[in-house]
Every structure is written in structure tokens, then in C-alpha cells.
C-alpha positions as CSV (number, residue, x, y, z in Angstrom):
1,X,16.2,-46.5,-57.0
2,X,15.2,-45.1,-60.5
3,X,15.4,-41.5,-60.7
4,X,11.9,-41.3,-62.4
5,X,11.0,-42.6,-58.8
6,X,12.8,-40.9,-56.3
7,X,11.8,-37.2,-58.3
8,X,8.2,-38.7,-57.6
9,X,8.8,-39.5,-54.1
10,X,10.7,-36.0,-53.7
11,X,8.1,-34.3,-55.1
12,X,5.3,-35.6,-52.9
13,X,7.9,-34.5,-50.1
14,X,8.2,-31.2,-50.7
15,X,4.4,-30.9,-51.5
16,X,3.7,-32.2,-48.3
17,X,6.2,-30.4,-46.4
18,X,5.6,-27.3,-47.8
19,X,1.6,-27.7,-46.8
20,X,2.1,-29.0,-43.3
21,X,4.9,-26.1,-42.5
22,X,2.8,-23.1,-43.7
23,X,0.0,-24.7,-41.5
24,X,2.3,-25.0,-38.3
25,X,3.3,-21.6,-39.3
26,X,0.4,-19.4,-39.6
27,X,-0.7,-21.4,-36.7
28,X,2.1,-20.1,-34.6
29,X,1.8,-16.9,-36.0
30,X,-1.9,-16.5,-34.8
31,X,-2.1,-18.1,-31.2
32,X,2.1,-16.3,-30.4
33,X,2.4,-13.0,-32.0
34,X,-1.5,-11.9,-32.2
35,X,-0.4,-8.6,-29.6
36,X,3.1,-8.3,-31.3
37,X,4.3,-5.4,-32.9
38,X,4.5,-5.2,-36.8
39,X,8.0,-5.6,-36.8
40,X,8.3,-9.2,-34.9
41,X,5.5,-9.8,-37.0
42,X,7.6,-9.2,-40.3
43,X,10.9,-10.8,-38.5
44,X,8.8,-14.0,-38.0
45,X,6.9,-14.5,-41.1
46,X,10.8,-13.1,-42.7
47,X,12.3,-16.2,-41.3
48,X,9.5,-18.3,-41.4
49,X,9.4,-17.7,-45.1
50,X,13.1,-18.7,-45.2
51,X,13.4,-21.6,-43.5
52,X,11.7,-24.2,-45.0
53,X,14.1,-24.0,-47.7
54,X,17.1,-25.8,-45.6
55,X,14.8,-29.4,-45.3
56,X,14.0,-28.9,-49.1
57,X,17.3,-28.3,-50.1
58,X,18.3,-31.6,-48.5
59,X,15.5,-33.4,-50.6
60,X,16.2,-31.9,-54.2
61,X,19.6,-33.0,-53.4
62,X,18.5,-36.2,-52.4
63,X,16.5,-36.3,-55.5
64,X,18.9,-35.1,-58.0
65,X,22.2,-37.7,-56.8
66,X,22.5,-40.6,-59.4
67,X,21.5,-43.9,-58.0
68,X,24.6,-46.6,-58.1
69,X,23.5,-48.6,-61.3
70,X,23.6,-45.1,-62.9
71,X,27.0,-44.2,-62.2
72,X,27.9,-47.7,-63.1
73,X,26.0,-47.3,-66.5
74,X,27.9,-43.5,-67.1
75,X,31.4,-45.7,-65.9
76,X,30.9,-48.0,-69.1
């Protein structure tokens, strides 16, 4: 797959993810921890806010890995 492509593809992925997982997020946020304390408050919007980092990082990998015909091509 041409890398043009795939950073396309990747792109619309994180978008996407990014959008849907803030969503689910606050959503949690508001129907769980409305009677919480400020501080699970903080620890859950802390993590929250870091954790949709570990599926990205898996696509901009994903994203930035040569496709075969471009190792190939570097090879020659």
C-alpha cells in the first residue's frame, strides 16, 4: 500500500478515534462520577486523557512502516 494512502487511511483513524473516545468519555464521566469527589474526578479525566494515546501509537506506527515495494526500491 502506498504510503500517501495508508497516512490518509491513518489519519481518518485517529480522527475518528479520537471523536468517538472523548464521546464515550465524557459520557462515562457524566452518568459514573456525577457525586464523585474532585479528586476521582481529576484521576479519571488524568487517565482518560492518557489513554487514547496507546491505540494511536499503534496506528502512526502502522502508518509510518515502509510498505514492501519500498524497501525493495531503497534495497536497489
Amino acid at each position: 500500500m502506498p504510503t500517501r494512502l495508508k497516512s490518509f487511511i491513518g489519519m481518518l483513524l485517529l480522527v475518528t478515534m479520537v471523536i468517538v473516545y472523548a464521546l464515550v468519555a465524557t459520557t462515562v464521566a457524566t452518568y459514573r462520577l456525577a457525586d464523585s469527589e474532585w479528586y476521582i474526578h481529576l484521576a479519571f479525566f488524568g487517565l482518560s486523557g492518557l489513554l487514547w494515546v496507546v491505540p494511536a501509537m499503534f496506528v502512526i506506527s502502522w502508518m509510518l512502516k515502509p510498505s514492501k515495494k519500498e524497501i525493495e526500491r531503497n534495497k536497489q
